[in-house]
N, C-alpha and C positions, 0 to 999 in steps of 0.2 A: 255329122253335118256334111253337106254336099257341095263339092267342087264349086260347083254353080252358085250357091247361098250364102259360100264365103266369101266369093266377090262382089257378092251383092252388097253382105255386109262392109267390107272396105271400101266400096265406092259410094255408099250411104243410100241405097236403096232397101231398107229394111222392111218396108211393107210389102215389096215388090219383089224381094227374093224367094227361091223358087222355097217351098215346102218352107216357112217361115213361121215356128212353131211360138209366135207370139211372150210370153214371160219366159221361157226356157232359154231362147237367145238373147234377151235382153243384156244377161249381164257380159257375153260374149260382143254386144253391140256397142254395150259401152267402154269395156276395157279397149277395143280396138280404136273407136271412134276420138278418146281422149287420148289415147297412147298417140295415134298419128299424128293431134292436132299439136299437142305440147312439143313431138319432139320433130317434127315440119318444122316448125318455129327455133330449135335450137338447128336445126340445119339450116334453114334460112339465113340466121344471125350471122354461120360462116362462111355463107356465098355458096353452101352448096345447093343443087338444085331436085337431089331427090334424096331419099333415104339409104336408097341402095349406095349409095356412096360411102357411108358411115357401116363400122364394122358392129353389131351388134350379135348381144344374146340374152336369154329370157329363162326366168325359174321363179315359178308360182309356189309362195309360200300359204301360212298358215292364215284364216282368218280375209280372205282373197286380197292378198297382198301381194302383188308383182313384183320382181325385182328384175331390173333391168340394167345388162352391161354396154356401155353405149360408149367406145373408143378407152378412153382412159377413166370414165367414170359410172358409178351404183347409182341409178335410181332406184326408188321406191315408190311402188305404184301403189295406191290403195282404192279398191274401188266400193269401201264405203262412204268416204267424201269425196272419191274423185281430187285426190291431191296427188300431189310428188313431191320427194324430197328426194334433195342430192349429198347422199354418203359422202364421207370426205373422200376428195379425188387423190388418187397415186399419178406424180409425176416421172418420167422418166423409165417407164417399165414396159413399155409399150401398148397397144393394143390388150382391152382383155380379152380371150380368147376361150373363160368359160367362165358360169358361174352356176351354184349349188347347195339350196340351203341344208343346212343339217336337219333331222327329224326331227327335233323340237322345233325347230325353226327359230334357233336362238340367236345362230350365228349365219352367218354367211358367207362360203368356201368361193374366195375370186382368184383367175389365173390368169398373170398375162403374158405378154409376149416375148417377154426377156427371161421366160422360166421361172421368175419366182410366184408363188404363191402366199396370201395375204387370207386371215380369216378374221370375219368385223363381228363385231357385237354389235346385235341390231339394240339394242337396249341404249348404248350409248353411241355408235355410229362411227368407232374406234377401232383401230386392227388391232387384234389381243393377240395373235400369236401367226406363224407361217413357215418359210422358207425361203431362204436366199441363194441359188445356184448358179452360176453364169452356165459353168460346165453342163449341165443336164440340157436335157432338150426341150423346146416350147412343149406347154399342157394340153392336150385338145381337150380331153374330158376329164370326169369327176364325180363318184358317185360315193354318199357318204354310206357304209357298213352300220353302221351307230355314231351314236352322239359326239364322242371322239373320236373314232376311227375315220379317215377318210381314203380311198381308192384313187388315185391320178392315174390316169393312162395318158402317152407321150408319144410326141412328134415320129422318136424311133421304134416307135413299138414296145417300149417299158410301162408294164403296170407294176405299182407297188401299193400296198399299204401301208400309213402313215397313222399313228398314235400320237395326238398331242401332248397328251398328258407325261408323258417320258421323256426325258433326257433322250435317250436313243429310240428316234422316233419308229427308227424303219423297223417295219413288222417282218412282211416275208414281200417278195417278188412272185409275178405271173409271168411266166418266160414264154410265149408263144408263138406272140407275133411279129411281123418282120418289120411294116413299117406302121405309120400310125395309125394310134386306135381311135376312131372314131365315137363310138358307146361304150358307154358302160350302166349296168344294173344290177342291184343285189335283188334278189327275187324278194318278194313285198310280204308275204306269210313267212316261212321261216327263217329269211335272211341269212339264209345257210348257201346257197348258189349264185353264181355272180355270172353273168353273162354278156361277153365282149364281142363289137365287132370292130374290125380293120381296114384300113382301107387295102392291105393285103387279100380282099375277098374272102377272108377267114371269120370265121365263129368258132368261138371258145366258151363251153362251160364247164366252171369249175367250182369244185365242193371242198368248201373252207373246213371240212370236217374229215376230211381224206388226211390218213395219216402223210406226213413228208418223211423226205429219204434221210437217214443218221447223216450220211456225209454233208446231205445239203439240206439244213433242218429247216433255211428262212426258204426255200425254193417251193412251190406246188406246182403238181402237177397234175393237167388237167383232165377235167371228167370224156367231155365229147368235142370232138373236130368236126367242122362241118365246112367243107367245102364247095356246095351246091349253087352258090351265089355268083354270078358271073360277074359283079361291081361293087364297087367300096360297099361296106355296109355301115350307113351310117342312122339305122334309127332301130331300137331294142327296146321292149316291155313286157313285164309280165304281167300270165293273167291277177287281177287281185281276186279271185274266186277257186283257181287250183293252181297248185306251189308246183307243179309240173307243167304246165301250159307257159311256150315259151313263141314269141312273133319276134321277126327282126325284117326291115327293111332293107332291097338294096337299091342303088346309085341308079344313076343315067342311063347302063346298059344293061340293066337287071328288071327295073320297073315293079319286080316283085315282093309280097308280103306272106314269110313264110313263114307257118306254125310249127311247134317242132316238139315232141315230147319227151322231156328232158331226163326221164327215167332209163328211156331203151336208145334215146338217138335218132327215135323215128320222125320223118316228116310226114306231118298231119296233114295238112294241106298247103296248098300253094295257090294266091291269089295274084293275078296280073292289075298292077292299078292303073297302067297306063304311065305311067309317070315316074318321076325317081322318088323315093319314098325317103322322106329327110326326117321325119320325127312320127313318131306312136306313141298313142296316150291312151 
């Protein structure tokens, strides 16, 4: 979709936007168009006067069901009746800061701003399990490995994996980056490569299948360094059609969307978007 067509669609001009492919964007016209109107309305209610004011984040489950973090509280978007529901709200934790469904889309990985982490059952709309740290640092990201395992990367540049199902949750650490990691992604075909960016201008790919070292058995160490990006990198995906095709966006003074083949290290190509590139999909 085109720069141009997406403001069309938020400003409510949908017949009028440029190249407006009729049923294809519909369900992109109404996710937008309900999502603004409801939560206007809860901004409204506290004297604010626009949305940017309100800290938000967004992760599209199964079944086109949105979930939305909006200051201290989970909605649930659904856009077969155009409803919302609001998950029970966490008091006193601050802002949340990310959220993430699992692959079945069973649960839902929330993190906020006082470091801990919370995971709901959408089934009952209850936190079943999480993390309680003051000492760690706030969560930016989160990307679930599988059904239990889940990935956090942090304000200081700490990624770890995390095992619900254990008493001892901590799996191994990613030791890379210096300060916070903006993305995170396990690669969509074999789920075997995980691919971070920083706002240290750094990329990291690492292969969960690489032996680690006797001394430091929970430590990996990683595949490829990529330093080509002149600003935070804050948006990463792979391809869903080859398990080596890797894009990552960078910040403000970067503007670019680079492909990279995560076999040899090499970059593929390099696109200028104009712009800071905050998320890929």
């Amino acid at each position: 979709m085109s720069r141009a067509r997406a403001r069309a669609l938020v400003a409510g001009q949908r017949q009028e936007s440029e190249g407006y492919r009729g049923e294809e964007d519909d369900w992109l016209w109404s996710l937008l168009g309900m999502w603004l109107q409801q939560h206007r309305s809860l901004a409204e209610d506290k004297g604010e006067t626009s949305l940017s004011q309100r800290r938000w984040t967004l992760a599209k489950g199964s079944n086109n069901v949105l979930a939305i973090g909006l200051e201290d509280a989970v909605y649930l978007w659904d856009a077969a009746n155009e409803s919302t529901k609001l998950l029970q709200p966490v008091e006193d934790k601050g802002p949340i800061t990310c959220i993430r469904w699992s692959q079945d889309c069973a649960v839902l990985a929330v993190s906020f701003g006082n470091s801990d982490l919370s995971l709901i059952d959408l089934a009952t709309g209850h936190v079943v399990d999480g993390m309680e740290d003051e000492n760690q640092a706030p969560v930016l990201s989160l990307a679930w490995r599988s059904n239990s395992i889940l990935t956090v990367g942090r304000f200081d540049g700490t990624v770890v994996d995390y095992d619900f199902r254990k008493d001892d949750m901590f799996i191994c650490f990613y030791n890379g980056h210096r300060r916070g990691v903006c993305s995170l992604k396990w690669s969509v075909l074999s789920g075997r490569y995980l691919a971070i960016g920083g706002q240290d201008k750094l990329v990291h790919i690492w292969d969960a299948c690489m032996p680690v070292s006797r001394d430091h058995p929970r430590q990996r160490q990683w595949l490829h360094r990529i330093s080509s990006h002149t600003s935070i990198v804050k948006a990463v995906d792979w391809c869903p059609t080859r398990s080596n095709l890797l894009a990552f966006g960078g910040g403000c003074n970067d503007h670019c969307v680079k492909f990279w083949n995560t076999v040899n290290g090499a970059c593929l190509n390099s696109i200028d978007a104009g712009s800071e590139v905050c998320a890929l999909l």
